[in-house]
NUSE-676023 format. One line per field, with one value per residue (C-alpha): residue number from 1; residue in one letter; chain; x, y, z. Coordinates in steps of 0.5 Angstrom, whole numbers. Layout:
BEGIN
vokol	[NUM  ...]
fido	[A  ...]
pase	[A  ...]
east	[X  ...]
north	[Y  ...]
up	[Z  ...]
This chain:
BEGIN
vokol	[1  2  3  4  5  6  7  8  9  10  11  12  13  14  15  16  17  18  19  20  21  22  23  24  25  26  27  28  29  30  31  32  33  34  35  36  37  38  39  40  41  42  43  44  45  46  47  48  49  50  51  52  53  54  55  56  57  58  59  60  61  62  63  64  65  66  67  68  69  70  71  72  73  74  75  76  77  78  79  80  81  82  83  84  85  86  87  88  89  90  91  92  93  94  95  96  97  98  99  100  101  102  103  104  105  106  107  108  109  110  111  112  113  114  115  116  117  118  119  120  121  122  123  124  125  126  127  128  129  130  131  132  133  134  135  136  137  138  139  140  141  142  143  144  145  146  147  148  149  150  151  152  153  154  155  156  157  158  159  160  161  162  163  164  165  166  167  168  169  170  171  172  173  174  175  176  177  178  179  180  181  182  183  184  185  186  187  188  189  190  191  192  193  194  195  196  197  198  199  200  201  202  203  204  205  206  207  208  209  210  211  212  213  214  215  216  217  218  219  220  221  222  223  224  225  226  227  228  229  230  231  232  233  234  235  236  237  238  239  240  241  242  243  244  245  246  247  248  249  250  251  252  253  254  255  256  257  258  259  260  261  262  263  264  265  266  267  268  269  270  271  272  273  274  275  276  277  278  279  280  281  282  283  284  285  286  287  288  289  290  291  292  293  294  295  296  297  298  299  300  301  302  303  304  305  306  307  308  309  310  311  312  313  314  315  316  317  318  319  320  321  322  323  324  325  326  327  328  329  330  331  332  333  334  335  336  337  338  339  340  341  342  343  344  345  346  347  348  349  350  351  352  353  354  355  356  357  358  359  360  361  362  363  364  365  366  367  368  369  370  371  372  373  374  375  376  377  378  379  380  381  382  383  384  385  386  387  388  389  390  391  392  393  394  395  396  397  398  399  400  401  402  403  404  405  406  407  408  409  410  411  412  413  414  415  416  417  418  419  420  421  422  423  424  425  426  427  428  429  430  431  432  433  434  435  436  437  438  439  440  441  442  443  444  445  446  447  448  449  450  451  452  453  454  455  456  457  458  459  460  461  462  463  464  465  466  467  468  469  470  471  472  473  474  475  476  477  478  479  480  481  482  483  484  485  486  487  488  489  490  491  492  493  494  495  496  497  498  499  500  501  502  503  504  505  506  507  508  509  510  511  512  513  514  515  516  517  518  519  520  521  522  523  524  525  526  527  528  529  530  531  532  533  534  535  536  537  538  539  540  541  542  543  544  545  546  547  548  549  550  551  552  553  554  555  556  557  558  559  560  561  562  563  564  565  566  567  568  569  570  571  572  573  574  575]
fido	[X  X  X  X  X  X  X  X  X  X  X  X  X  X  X  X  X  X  X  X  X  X  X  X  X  X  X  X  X  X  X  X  X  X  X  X  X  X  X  X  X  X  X  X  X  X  X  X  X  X  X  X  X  X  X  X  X  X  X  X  X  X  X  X  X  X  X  X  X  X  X  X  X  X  X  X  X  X  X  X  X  X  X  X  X  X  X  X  X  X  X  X  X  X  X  X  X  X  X  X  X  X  X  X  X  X  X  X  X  X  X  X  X  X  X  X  X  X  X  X  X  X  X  X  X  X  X  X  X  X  X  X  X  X  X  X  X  X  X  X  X  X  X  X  X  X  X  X  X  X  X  X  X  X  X  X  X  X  X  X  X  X  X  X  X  X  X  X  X  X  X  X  X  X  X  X  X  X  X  X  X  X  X  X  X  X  X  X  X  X  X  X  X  X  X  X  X  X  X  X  X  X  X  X  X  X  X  X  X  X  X  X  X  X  X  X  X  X  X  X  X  X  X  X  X  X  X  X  X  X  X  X  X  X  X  X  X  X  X  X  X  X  X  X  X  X  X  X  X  X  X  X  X  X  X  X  X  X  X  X  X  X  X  X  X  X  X  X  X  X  X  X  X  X  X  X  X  X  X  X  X  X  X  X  X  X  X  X  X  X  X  X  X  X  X  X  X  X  X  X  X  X  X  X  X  X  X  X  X  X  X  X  X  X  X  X  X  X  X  X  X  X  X  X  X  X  X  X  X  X  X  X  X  X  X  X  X  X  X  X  X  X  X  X  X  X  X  X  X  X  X  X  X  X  X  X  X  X  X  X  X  X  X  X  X  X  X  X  X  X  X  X  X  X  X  X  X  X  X  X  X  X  X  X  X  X  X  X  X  X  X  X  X  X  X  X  X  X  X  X  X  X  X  X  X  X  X  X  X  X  X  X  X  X  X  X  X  X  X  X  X  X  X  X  X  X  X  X  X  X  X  X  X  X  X  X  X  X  X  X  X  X  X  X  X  X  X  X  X  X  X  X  X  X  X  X  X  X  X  X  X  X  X  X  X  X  X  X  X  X  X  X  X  X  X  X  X  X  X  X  X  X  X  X  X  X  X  X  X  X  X  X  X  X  X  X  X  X  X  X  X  X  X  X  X  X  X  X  X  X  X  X  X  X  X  X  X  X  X  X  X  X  X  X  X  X  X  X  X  X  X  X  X  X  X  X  X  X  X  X  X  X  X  X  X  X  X  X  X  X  X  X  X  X  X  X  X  X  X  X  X  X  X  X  X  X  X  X  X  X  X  X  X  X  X]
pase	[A  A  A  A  A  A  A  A  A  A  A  A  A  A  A  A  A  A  A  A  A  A  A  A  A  A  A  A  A  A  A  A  A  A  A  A  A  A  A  A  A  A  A  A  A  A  A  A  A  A  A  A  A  A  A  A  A  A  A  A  A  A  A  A  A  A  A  A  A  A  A  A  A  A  A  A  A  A  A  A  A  A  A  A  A  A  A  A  A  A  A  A  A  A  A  A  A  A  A  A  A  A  A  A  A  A  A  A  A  A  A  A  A  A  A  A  A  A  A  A  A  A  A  A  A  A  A  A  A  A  A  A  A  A  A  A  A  A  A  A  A  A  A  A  A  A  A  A  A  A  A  A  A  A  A  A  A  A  A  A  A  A  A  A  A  A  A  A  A  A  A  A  A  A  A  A  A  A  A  A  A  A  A  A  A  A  A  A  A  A  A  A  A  A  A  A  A  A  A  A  A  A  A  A  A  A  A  A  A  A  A  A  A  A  A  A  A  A  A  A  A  A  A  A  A  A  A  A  A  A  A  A  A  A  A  A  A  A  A  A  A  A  A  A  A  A  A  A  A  A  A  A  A  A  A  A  A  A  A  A  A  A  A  A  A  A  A  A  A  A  A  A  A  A  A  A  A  A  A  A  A  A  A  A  A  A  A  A  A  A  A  A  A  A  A  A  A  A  A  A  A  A  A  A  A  A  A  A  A  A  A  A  A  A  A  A  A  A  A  A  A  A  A  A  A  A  A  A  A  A  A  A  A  A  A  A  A  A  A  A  A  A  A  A  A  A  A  A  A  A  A  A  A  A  A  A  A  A  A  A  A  A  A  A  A  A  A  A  A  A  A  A  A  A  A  A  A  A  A  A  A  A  A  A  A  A  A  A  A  A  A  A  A  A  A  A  A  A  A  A  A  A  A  A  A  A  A  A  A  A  A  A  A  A  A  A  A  A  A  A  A  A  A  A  A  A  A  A  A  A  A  A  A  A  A  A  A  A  A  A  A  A  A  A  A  A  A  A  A  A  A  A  A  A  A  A  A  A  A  A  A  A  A  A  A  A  A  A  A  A  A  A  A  A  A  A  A  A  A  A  A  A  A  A  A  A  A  A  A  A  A  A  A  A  A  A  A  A  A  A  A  A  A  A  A  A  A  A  A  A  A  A  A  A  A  A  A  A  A  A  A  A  A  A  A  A  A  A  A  A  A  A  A  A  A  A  A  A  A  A  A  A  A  A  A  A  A  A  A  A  A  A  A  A  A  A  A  A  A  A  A  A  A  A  A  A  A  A  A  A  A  A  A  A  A]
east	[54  54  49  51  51  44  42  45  41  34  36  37  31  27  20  22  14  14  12  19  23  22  23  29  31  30  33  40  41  42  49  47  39  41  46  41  34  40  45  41  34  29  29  23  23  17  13  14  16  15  19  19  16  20  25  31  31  30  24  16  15  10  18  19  12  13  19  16  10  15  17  10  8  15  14  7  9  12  6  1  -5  -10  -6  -4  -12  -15  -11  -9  -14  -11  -13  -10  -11  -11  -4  -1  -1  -4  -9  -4  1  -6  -7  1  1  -5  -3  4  0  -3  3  3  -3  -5  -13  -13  -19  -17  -22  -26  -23  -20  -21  -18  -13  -17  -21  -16  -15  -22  -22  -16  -20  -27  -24  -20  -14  -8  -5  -7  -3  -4  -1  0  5  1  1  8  7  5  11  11  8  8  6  5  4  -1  -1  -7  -10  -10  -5  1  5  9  16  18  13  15  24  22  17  23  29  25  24  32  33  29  36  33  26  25  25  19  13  6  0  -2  -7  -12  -11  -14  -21  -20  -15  -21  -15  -17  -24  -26  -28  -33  -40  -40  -33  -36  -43  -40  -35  -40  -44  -38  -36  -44  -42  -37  -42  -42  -48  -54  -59  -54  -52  -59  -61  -54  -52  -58  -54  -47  -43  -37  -34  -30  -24  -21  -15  -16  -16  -20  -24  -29  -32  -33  -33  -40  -44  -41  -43  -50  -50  -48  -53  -50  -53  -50  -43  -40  -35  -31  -31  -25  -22  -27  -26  -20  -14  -6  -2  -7  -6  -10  -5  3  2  -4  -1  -7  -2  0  -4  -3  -7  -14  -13  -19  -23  -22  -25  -31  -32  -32  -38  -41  -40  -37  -35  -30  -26  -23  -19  -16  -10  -10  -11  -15  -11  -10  -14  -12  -17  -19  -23  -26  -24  -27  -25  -27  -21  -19  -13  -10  -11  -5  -5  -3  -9  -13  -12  -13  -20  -21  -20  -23  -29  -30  -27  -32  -39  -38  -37  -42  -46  -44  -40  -32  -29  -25  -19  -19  -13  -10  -5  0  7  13  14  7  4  4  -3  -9  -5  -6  -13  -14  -12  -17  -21  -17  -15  -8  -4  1  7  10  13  13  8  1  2  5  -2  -5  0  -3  -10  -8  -5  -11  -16  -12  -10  -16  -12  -14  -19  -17  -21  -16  -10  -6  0  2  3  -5  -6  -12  -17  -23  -25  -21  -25  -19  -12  -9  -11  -18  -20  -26  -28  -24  -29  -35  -32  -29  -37  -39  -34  -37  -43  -42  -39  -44  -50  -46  -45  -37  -33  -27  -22  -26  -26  -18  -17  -22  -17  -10  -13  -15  -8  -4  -2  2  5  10  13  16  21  24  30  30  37  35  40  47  50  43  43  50  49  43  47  53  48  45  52  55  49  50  58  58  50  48  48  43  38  37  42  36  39  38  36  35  37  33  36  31  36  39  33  37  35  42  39  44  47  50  44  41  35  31  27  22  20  23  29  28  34  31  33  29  32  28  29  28  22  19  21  23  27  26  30  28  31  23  23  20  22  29  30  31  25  26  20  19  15  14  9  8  3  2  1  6  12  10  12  19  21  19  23  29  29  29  34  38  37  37  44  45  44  48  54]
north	[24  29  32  39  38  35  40  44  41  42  50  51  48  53  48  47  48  55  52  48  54  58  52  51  58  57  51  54  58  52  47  41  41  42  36  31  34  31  26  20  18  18  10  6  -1  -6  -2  4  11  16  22  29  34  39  40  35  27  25  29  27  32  32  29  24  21  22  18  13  12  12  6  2  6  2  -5  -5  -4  -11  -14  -16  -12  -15  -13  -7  -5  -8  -1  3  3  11  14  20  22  28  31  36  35  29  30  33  27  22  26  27  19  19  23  19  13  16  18  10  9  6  8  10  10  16  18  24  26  24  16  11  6  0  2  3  -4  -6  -2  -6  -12  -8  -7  -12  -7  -9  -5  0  7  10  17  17  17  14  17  20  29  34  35  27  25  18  13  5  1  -6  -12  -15  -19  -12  -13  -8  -11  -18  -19  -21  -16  -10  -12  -12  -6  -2  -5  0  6  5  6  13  16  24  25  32  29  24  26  27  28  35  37  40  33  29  29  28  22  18  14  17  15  19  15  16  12  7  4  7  3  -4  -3  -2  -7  -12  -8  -10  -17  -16  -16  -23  -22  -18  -19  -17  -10  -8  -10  -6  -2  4  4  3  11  11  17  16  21  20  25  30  24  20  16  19  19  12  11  14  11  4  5  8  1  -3  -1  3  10  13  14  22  25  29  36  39  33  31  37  34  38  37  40  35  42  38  32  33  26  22  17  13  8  15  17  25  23  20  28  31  24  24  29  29  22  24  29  23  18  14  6  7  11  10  14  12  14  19  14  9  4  3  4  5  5  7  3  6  4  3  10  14  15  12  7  7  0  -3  -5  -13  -12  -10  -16  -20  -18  -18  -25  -28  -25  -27  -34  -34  -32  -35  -42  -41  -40  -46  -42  -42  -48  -53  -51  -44  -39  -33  -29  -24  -21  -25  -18  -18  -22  -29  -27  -28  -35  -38  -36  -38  -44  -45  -46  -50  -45  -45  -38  -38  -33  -27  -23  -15  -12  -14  -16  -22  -23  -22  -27  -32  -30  -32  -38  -41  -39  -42  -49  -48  -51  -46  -41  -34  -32  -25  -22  -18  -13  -11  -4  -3  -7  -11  -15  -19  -20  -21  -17  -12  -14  -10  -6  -4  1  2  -5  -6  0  -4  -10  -7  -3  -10  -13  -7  -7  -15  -14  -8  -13  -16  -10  -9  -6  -7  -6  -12  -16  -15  -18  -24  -26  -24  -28  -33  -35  -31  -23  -22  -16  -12  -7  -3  2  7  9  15  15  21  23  20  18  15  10  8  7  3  -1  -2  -4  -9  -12  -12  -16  -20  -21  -22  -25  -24  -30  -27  -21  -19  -25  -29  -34  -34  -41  -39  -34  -32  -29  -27  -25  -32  -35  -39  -40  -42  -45  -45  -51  -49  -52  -50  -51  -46  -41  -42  -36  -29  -26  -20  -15  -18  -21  -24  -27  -33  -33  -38  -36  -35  -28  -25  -19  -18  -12  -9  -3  0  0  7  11  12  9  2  -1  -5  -10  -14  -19  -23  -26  -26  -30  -22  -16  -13  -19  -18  -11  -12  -16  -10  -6  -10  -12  -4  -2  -8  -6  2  0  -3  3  8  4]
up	[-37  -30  -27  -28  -35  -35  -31  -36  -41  -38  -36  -43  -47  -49  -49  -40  -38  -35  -28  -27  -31  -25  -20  -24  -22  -15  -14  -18  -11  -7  -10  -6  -8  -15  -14  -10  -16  -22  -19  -22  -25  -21  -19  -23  -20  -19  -15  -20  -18  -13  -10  -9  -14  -18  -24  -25  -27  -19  -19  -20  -26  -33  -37  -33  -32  -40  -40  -35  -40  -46  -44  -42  -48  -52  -48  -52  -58  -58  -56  -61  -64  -60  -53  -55  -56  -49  -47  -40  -34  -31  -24  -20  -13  -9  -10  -13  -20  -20  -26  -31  -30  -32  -38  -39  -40  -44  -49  -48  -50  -56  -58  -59  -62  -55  -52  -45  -40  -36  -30  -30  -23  -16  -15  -10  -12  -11  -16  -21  -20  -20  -27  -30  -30  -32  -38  -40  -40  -41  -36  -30  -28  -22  -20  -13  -7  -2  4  4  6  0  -2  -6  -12  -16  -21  -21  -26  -25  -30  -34  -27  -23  -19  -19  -25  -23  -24  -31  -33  -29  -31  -38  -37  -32  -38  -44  -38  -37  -45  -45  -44  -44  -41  -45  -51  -51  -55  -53  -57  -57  -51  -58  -62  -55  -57  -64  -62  -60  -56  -50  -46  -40  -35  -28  -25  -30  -26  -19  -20  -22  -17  -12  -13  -12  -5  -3  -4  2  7  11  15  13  17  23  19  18  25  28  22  25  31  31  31  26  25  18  16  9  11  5  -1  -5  0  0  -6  -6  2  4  -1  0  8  6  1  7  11  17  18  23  21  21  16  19  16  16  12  7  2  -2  -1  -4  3  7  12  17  19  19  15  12  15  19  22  26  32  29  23  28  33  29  28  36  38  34  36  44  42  38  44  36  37  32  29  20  17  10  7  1  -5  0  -1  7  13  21  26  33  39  44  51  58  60  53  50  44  41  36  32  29  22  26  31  25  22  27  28  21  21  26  25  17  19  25  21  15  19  22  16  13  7  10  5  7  2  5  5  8  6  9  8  11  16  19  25  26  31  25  23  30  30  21  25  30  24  20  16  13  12  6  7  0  0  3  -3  -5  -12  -8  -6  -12  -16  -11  -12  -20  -18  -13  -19  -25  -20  -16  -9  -5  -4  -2  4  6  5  9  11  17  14  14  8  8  1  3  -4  -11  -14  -13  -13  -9  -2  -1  5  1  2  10  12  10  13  19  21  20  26  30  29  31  37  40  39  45  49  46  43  38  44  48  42  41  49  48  43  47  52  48  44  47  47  40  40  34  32  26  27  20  20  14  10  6  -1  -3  3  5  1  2  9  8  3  8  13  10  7  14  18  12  13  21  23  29  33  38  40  47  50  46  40  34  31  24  18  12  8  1  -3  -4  -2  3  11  15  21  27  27  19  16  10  6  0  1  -5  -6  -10  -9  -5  0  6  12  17  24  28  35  40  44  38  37  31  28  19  16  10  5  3  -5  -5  0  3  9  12  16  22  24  31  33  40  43  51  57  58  56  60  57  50  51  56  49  44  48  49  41  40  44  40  33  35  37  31  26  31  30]
């Protein structure tokens, strides 16, 4: 069907919810928009959906959220009795139209005769993680688009474990979404019959309570948090979003006193009018927490992204500025200190593991190492993560110690499957708290460790490649590196090629071996002085992202690398 007529479709079904009418109406003037809002359907893969709110089948809207749900509401009803009941955990967070698309898909569900657990308002990811498995549910929704601008929403589904839902079950979920052909047509319970349906149970502090006595268990040393924790300054920012909530009372449960909110991004706000994006991996998103920690003389600065599922940082430096830390550097300290405390209490295990995305840095590898602790690579996305943390507990061959993406992603305890800042902030307040009881900051705790195994550096660079002619350039861009490999980058060989979606490694020589690992549209270069150079389409926005790492006896080397290999890759999407 063409996309003028399902646009004709929508422009004249008399129950179009009056909000989307008028947008419609708006959106008619422009040829172009109209074209890019019903071209093709809103794309649902494993991770879920996101994109921009509006009317039209490639918009985050209530029909197309039906339609998703419809098809989670269907892959249910091929279960048994007994799984169809355990239900769907569903939180939101902070953007427009967040909670009309949580009850939108309850009352999908309820349609299927399927109990929901729906939280009485905003709620971090991490915490529809924890949920899944507080009530042995099913599955979990959670209506978010991260840290994308305002003008984004979107849904992802988890799995029974908690973690979002794994491959198998998310083709066969995203098989039943693709058989919804006409999102207007999917039934919903009416809002009058929610109540008496009894199918959907609101939610709150009986999940944040028990979540919170499970980030209590996050602190490594106590003692050092109640002698440390009244003095360390921390400001915290949750960039408008749901970190808050959940945030404050885990520090306060911690232990640390002297942390300070700032004000004008504590209050939940959709347009996030403070910050161009809540993004805490860009130094813009910290430019209200910096001034307020100048005028508290802060240690740290933490701003957690609008679902609190990622965390970036800043570290005072000698000077009284701030760095931004980045989602590797994070890690690493991370890493070091967890492995670090638990050795010396006794409790780091002989069989302990961390795990990190085949895009993030080899640096908390080479320092997991030092304290005979081995890291196993997955693929970029952390239901990866959280299939391994399955595996370990059903094998009992490894025993999960951390996790990581470079894209600030952090796990420190199973008890959620997914990114949790909430549990980073309490952690990262802890490393802190460590390094002033030495009279250091986090900034001198990062140069012990680049001194001690070497100045690791990385970089991702994202390129956007928005609508029709977007996708086609990112699909002409991979097939080419795939059709004429790059023997080199910069004048350095390339000593091996991995190519994910063949699952196959081709050393220079011609040499193959097997990448034991999913299919996935990645390619990752291996280069001779231990650098290397991973290209990925995104699975949830539209561009194509770049990823560099290098590793130098300076800091200054390691940067003149990041550098040249930039230069060369940008080059290479100009052609």
């Amino acid at each position: 069907m063409s996309w003028e007529k399902i646009y004709r479709n929508w422009a004249e079904f008399e129950q179009l919810d009056g909000q989307l009418k008028e947008q419609l109406d708006t959106l008619a003037t422009s040829q172009t928009e109209l074209e890019d809002a019903f071209y093709a359907p809103l794309e649902f893969g494993t991770a879920g959906m996101r994109g921009i709110l509006g009317p039209g089948i490639n918009r985050m809207n209530i029909y197309t959220v039906r339609q998703a749900t419809e098809g989670l509401g269907r892959f249910m009803d091929s279960l048994t009795p007994e799984e169809k009941k355990r239900g769907v955990a569903i939180a939101y967070d902070s953007r427009h139209m967040s909670p009309d698309f949580a009850m939108e898909a309850a009352r999908t569900l309820a349609y299927h005769n399927i109990p929901s657990y729906v939280f009485e308002s905003l709620r971090p990811t991490p915490e529809l993680s924890f949920a899944v498995r507080y009530f042995k549910a099913f599955a979990g929704i959670m209506i978010t688009a991260s840290h994308n601008p305002a003008k984004y929403n979107g849904y992802k589904v988890y799995g029974q474990d908690g973690g979002q839902m794994p491959p198998e079950d998310a083709d066969a979920l995203t098989n039943y979404v693709r058989q919804v052909e006409n999102p207007l047509e999917v039934l919903a319970i009416r809002e009058d019959e929610v109540k008496h349906s009894g199918l959907i149970h609101i939610v709150g502090e009986e999940v944040d309570s028990a979540y919170l006595k499970q980030v209590k268990t996050v602190t490594v040393n106590q003692e050092l948090v109640d002698e440390m924790g009244k003095d360390l300054r921390l400001v915290y920012t949750p960039l408008h979003g749901t970190g808050r909530m959940l945030g404050e009372r885990a520090l306060r449960q911690a232990g640390f006193e002297k942390f300070v909110l700032v004000p004008e991004q504590a209050v939940a706000d959709p347009d996030f009018t403070t910050v161009k994006s809540p993004n805490p991996e860009e130094a813009g998103a910290f430019e209200y927490a910096i001034k307020l920690g100048k005028e508290e003389n802060a240690d740290l600065l933490i701003a957690t992204d609008p679902d609190a599922d990622r965390l970036g940082a800043c570290v005072r430096m000698p000077n009284g500025e701030y760095q931004v830390l980045t989602g590797n550097q994070i890690a690493a300290l991370l890493t070091d200190y967890l492995l670090k405390a638990k050795k010396s209490a006794g409790t780091l295990p002989e069989n302990g593991i961390i795990l990190k995305s085949i895009v993030s840095s080899e640096f908390p590898s080479v320092i997991a190492k030092s304290y005979g602790i081995k890291t196993q690579n997955v693929l970029t996305g952390f239901k990866f993560i959280a299939e391994k943390i399955q595996q370990y507990e059903e094998d009992h061959s490894q025993t999960f110690e951390f996790g990581f993406e470079e894209s600030y992603g952090f796990l420190i305890k199973p008890f959620v499957r997914d990114k949790d800042a909430i549990q980073t902030l309490v952690l990262l307040a802890e490393v802190a708290a460590y390094y002033k009881k030495k009279g250091q900051t986090l900034y001198d705790g990062l140069n012990e460790l680049f001194q001690r195994f070497g100045y690791f550096k990385e970089k991702t660079i994202s390129v956007t490649m928005s609508g029709i002619t977007g996708a086609k350039k990112i699909q002409d861009l991979m097939n080419k590196l795939r059709l004429e490999a790059p023997k080199e980058f910069s004048k350095v060989q390339v000593l091996a090629t991995e190519d994910f979606s063949v699952q196959e490694k081709t050393f220079a020589n011609g040499e193959k071996e097997t990448i034991p690992m999913p299919k996935s549209n990645v390619l990752k270069y291996l280069l001779a002085d231990n650098s290397w150079i991973a290209v990925r389409p995104s699975g949830t926005e539209p561009k194509i992202k770049f990823y560099i790492g290098v590793k130098g006896e300076s800091e200054q080397e390691a940067t003149d690398k990041v550098a040249a290999l930039e230069k060369e890759l940008k080059n290479l999407t100009e052609a």
